[in-house]
VEXRO-202092 format. One record per residue (C-alpha): residue in three letters; x, y, z; residue number from 0; chain. Coordinates in nm, 4 decimals. Layout:
# VEXRO-202092
[atom "ALA", [X, Y, Z], NUM, "A"]
...
***
This chain:
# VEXRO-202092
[atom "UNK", [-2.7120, -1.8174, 0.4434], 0, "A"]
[atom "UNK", [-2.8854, -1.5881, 0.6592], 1, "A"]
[atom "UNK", [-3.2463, -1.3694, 0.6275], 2, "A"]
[atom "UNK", [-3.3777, -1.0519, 0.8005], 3, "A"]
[atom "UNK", [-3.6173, -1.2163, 1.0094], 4, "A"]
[atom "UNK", [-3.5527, -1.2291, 1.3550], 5, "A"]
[atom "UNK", [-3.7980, -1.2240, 1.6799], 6, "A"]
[atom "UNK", [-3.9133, -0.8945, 1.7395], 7, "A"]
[atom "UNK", [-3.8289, -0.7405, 1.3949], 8, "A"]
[atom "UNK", [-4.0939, -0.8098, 1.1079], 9, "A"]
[atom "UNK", [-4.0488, -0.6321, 0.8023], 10, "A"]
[atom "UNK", [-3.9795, -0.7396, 0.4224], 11, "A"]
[atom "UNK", [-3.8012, -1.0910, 0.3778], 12, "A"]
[atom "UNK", [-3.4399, -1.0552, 0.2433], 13, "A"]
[atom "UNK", [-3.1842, -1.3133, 0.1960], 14, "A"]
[atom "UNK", [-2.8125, -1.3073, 0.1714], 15, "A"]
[atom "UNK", [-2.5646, -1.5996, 0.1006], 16, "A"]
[atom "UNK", [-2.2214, -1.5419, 0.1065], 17, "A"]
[atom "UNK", [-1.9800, -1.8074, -0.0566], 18, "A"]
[atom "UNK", [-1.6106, -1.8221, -0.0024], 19, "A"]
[atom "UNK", [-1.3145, -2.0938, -0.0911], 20, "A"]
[atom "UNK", [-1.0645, -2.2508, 0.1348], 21, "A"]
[atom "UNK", [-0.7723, -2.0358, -0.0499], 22, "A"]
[atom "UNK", [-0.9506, -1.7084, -0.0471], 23, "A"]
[atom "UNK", [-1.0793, -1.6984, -0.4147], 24, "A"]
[atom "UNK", [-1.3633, -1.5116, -0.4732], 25, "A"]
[atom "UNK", [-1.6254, -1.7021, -0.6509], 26, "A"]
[atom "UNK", [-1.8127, -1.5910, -0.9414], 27, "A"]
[atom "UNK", [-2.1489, -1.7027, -1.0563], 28, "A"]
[atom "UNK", [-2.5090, -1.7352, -0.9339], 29, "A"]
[atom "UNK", [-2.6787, -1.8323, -0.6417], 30, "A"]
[atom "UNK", [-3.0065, -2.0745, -0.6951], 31, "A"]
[atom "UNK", [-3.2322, -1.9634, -0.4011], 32, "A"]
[atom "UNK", [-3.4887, -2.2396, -0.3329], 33, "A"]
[atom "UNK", [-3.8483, -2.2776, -0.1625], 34, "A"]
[atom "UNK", [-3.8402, -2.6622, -0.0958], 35, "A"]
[atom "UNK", [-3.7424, -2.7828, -0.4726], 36, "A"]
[atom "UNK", [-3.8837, -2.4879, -0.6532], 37, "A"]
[atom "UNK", [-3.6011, -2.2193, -0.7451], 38, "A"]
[atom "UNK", [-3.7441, -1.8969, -0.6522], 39, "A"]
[atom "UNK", [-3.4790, -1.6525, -0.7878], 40, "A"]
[atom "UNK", [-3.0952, -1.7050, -0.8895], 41, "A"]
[atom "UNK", [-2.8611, -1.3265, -0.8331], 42, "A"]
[atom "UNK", [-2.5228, -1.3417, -0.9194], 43, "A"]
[atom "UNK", [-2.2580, -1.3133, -0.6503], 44, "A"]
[atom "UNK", [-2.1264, -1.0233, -0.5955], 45, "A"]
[atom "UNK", [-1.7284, -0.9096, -0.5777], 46, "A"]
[atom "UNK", [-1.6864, -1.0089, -0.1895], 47, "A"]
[atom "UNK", [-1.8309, -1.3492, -0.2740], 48, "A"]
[atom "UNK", [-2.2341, -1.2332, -0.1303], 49, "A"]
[atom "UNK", [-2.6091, -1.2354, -0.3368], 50, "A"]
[atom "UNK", [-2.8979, -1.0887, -0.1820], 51, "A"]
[atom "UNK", [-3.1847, -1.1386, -0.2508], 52, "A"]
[atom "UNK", [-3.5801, -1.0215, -0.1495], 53, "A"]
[atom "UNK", [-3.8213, -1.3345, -0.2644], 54, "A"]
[atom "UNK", [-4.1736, -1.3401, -0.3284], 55, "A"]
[atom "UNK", [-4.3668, -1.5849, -0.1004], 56, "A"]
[atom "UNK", [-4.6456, -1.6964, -0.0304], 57, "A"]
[atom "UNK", [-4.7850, -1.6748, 0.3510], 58, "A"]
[atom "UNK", [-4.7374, -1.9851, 0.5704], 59, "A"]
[atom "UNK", [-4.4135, -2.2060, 0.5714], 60, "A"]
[atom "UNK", [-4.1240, -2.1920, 0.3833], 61, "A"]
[atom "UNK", [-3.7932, -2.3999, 0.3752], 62, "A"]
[atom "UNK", [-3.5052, -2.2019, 0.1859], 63, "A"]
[atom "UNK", [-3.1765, -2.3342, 0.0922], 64, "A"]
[atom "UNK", [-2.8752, -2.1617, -0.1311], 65, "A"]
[atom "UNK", [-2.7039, -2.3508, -0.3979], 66, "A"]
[atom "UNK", [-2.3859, -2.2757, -0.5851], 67, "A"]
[atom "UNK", [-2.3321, -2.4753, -0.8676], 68, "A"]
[atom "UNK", [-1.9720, -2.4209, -0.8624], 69, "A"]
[atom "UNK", [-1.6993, -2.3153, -1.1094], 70, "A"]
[atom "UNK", [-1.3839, -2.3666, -1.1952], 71, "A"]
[atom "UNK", [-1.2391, -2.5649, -0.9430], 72, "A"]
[atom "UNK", [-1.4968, -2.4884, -0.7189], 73, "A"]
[atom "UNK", [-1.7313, -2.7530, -0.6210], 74, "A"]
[atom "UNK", [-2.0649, -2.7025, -0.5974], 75, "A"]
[atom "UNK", [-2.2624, -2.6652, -0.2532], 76, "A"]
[atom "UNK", [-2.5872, -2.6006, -0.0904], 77, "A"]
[atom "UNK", [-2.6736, -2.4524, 0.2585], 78, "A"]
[atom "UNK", [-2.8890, -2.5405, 0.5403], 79, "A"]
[atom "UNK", [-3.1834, -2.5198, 0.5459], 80, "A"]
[atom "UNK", [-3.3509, -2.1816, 0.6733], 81, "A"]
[atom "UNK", [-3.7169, -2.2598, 0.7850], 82, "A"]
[atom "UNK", [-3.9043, -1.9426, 0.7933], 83, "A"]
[atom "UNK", [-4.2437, -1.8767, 0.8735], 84, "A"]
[atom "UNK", [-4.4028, -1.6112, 0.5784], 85, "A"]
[atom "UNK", [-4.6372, -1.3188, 0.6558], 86, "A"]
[atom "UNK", [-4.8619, -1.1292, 0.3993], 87, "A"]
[atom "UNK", [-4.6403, -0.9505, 0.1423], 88, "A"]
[atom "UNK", [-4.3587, -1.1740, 0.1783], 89, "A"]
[atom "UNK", [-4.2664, -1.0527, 0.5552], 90, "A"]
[atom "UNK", [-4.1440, -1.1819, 0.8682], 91, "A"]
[atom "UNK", [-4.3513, -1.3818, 1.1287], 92, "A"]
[atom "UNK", [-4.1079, -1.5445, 1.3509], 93, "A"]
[atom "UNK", [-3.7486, -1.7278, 1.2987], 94, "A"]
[atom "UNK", [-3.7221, -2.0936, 1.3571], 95, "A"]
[atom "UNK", [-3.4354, -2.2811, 1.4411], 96, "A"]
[atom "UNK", [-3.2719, -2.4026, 1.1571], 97, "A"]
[atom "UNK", [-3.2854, -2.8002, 1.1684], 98, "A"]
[atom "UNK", [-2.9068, -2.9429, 1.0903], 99, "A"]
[atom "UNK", [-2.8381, -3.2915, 0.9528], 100, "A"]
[atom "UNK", [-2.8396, -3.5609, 1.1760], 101, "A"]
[atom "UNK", [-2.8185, -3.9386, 1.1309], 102, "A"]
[atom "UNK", [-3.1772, -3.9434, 1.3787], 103, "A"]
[atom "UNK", [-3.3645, -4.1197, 1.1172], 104, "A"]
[atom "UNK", [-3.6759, -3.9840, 1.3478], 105, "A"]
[atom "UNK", [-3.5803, -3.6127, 1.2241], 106, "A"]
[atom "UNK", [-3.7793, -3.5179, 0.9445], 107, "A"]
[atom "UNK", [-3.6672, -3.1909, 0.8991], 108, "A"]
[atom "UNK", [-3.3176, -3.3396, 0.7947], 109, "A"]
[atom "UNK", [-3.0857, -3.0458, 0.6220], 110, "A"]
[atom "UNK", [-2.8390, -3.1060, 0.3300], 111, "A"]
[atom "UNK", [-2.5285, -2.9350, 0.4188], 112, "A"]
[atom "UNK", [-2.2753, -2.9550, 0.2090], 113, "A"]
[atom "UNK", [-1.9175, -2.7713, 0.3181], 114, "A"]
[atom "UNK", [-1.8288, -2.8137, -0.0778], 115, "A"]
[atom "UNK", [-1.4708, -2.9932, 0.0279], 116, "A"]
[atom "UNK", [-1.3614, -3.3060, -0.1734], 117, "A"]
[atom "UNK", [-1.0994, -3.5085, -0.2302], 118, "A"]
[atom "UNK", [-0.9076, -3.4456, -0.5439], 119, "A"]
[atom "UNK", [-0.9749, -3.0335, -0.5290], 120, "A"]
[atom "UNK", [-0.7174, -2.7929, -0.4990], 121, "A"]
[atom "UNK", [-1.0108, -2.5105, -0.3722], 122, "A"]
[atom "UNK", [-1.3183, -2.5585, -0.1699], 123, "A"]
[atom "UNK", [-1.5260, -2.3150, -0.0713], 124, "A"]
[atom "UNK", [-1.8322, -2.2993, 0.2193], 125, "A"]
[atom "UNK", [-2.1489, -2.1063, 0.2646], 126, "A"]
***
């Protein structure tokens, strides 16, 4: 998952998840863009496997993930986090570093990952 926001370019807030598969299937389906554990918007994939999507948030922090709930045989998966800090009118401030998942049981800002592989299925796909 990626955003807009980068240092030295504020502007409007859009995200963009892409989802692909192992084999090279393109998934179908929605994408369940989150603020912390409140969904804030859910566009379908489009036909090279991306959603985008411009959220409405509110000014200060905000800690976005991606999730596909997976079809077929296409397990589901969420992203990283992406923590973002929000200006007025849902625009850019600054981009943090993304925190990754560690086993540092003094790191707070933990991220699921989730590569969507398993045992037992034929396709897998990644964000």
């Amino acid at each position: 998952m990626t955003s807009s926001c980068a240092p030295g370019r504020p502007g409007p807030i859009v995200l963009t998840a892409t989802v692909r598969s192992s084999d090279g299937t393109v998934p179908t389906g929605p994408i369940s863009f989150s603020n912390g554990s409140t969904v804030i918007g859910s566009p379908v994939l489009d036909p090279s496997g991306q959603a985008t999507f411009t959220p409405q948030l509110t000014p200060g922090r905000a800690r976005i993930t991606a999730a596909f709930a997976g079809v077929g045989e296409l397990k589901p998966s969420t992203s990283r986090v992406l923590n973002l800090r929000v200006g007025p009118g849902s625009t850019c401030v600054v981009r943090e570093r993304s925190h990754h998942g560690t086993n540092n049981s003094n790191n707070n800002n933990n991220a699921d990952a989730s590569g969507g592989g398993g045992i037992g299925h034929k396709r897998h796909h990644r964000f």
